[in-house]
C-alpha positions in Angstrom: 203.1 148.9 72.0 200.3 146.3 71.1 202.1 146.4 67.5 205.2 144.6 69.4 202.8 141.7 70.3 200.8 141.7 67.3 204.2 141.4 65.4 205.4 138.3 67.8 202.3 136.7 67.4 202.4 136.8 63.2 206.2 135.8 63.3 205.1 133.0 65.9 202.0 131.7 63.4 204.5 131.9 60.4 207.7 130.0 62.0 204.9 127.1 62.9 204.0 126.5 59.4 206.9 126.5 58.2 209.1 124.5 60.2 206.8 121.7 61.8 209.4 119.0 60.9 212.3 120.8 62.9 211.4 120.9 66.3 214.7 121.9 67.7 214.9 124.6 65.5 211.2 125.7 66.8 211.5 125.8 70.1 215.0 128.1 70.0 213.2 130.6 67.8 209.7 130.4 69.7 211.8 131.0 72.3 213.8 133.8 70.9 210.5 135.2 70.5 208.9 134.9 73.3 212.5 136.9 75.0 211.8 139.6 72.3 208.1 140.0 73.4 209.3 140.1 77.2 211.8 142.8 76.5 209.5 144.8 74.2 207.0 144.9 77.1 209.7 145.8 79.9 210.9 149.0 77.4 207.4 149.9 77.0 206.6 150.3 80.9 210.1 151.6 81.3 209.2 154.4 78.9 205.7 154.6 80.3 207.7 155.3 84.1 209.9 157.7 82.5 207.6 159.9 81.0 205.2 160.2 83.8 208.6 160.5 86.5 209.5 163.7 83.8 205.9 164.9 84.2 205.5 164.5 87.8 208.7 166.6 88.0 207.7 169.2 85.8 204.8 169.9 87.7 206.6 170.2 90.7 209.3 172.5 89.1 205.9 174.9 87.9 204.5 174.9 91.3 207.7 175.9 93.1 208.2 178.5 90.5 204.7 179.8 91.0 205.0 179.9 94.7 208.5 181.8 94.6 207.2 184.3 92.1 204.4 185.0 94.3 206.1 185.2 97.3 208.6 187.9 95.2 205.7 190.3 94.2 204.2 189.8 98.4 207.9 190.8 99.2 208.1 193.6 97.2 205.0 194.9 98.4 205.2 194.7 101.8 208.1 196.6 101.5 206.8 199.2 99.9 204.0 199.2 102.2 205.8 199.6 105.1 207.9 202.6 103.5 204.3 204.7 103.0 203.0 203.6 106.6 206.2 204.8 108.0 205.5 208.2 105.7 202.2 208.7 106.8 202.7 207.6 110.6 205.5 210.3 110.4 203.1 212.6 109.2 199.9 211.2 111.5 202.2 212.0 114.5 203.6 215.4 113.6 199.5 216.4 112.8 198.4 214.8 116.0 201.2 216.2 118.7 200.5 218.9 121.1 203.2 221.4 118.7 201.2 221.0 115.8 198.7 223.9 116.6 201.9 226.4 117.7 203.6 225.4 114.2 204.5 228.3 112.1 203.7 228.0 108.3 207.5 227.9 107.9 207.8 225.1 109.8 204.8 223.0 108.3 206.3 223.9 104.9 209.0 222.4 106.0 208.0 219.0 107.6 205.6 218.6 103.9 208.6 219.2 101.9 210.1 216.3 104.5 207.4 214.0 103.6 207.8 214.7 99.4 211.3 214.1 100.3 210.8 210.7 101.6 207.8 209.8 99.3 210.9 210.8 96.1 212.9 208.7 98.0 210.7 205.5 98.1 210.0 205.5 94.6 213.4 206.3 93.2 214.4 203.2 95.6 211.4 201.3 93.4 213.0 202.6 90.0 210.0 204.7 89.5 211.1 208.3 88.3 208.8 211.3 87.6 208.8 213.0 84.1 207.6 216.5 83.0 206.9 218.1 79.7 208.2 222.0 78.9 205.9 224.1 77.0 205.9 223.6 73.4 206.9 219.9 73.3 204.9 217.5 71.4 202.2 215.9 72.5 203.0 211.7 72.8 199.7 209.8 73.6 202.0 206.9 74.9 202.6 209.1 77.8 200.5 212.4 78.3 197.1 212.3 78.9 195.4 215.5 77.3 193.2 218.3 78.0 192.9 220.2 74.7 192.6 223.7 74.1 191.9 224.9 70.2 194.6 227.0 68.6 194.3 228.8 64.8 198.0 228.4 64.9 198.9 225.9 62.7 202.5 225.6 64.2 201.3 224.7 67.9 198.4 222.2 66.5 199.5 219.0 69.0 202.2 221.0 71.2 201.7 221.0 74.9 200.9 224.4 76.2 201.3 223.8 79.8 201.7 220.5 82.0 199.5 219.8 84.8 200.7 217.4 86.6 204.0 215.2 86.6 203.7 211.3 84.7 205.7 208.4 86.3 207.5 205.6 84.6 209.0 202.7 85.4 211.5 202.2 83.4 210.2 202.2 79.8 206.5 201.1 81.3 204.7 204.7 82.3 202.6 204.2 85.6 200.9 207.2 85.3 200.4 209.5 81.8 201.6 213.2 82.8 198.2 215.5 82.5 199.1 218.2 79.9 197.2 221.0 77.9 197.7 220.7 74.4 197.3 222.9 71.5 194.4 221.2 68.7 194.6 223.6 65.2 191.2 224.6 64.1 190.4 226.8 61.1 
């Protein structure tokens, strides 16, 4: 804003040379001037307080964002660490009790396929599904992670021969490529 004073102090110079014989007329436009300056430097550190209120404010908005999408993620995983530790103290008791060594196989079968059971649960309740290939579908890098086997069947070159273990997605994002056997053509 120094261009506000350096333009007061030229039009100040110039209306003194030329009107030196009408003193009246001077001092009502020196003090016009003078007003103008005044005003030009009160909107300057108006402006000034503005923009640094704005910033100050902005930074405050980030930091409470920051601090609430933090506190999100440490909500959504204590939560799902409390589903698992319930799962495996569950399980931890079961293994530890004084029935556990007069179990039949039936039973024990039964209290794992409990456990899967609850495991599923806790990751359908997290939007996490499981996916599985069928023999002879093609091989996706995006999502299978391969083991390959050599083929001189040109048809099954990059078709999956077996899966090995499930994948799990997310929603579009996979968590974990599905292991899968795939076919690779060689002559």
């Amino acid at each position: 804003m120094n261009n506000i004073d350096d333009l007061s102090e030229k039009i100040i110079q110039q209306t003194e040379e030329i009107s030196n014989s009408d003193d009246v007329l001077n001092d009502e436009i020196m003090e016009i001037l003078l007003n103008t300056r005044e005003q030009g430097q009160m909107m300057e550190h108006m402006i000034k307080n503005q923009i640094e209120v704005k910033d100050e404010m902005i930074n405050k908005l980030h930091k409470e964002l920051d601090y609430y999408k933090q506190d999100a993620a440490d909500r959504f995983v204590d939560q799902l660490l409390k589903a698992v530790i319930k799962v495996r103290k569950d399980m931890h008791k079961l293994s530890t009790s004084e029935k556990w060594d007069s179990m039949s196989v039936e039973d024990i079968k039964r209290e794992y396929v409990y456990a899967v059971e609850d495991l599923t649960d806790l990751l359908e309740q997290q939007n996490v599904d499981p996916f599985q290939s069928e023999p002879g579908d093609d091989f996706d890098a995006s999502i299978h992670q391969p083991k390959l086997e050599t083929t001189d069947d040109p048809s099954l070159d990059k078709k999956i021969k077996e899966s090995l273990s499930e994948g799990y997605k997310k929603g579009s994002k996979v968590l974990i490529p599905e292991r899968v056997i795939v076919f690779q053509y060689k002559n």
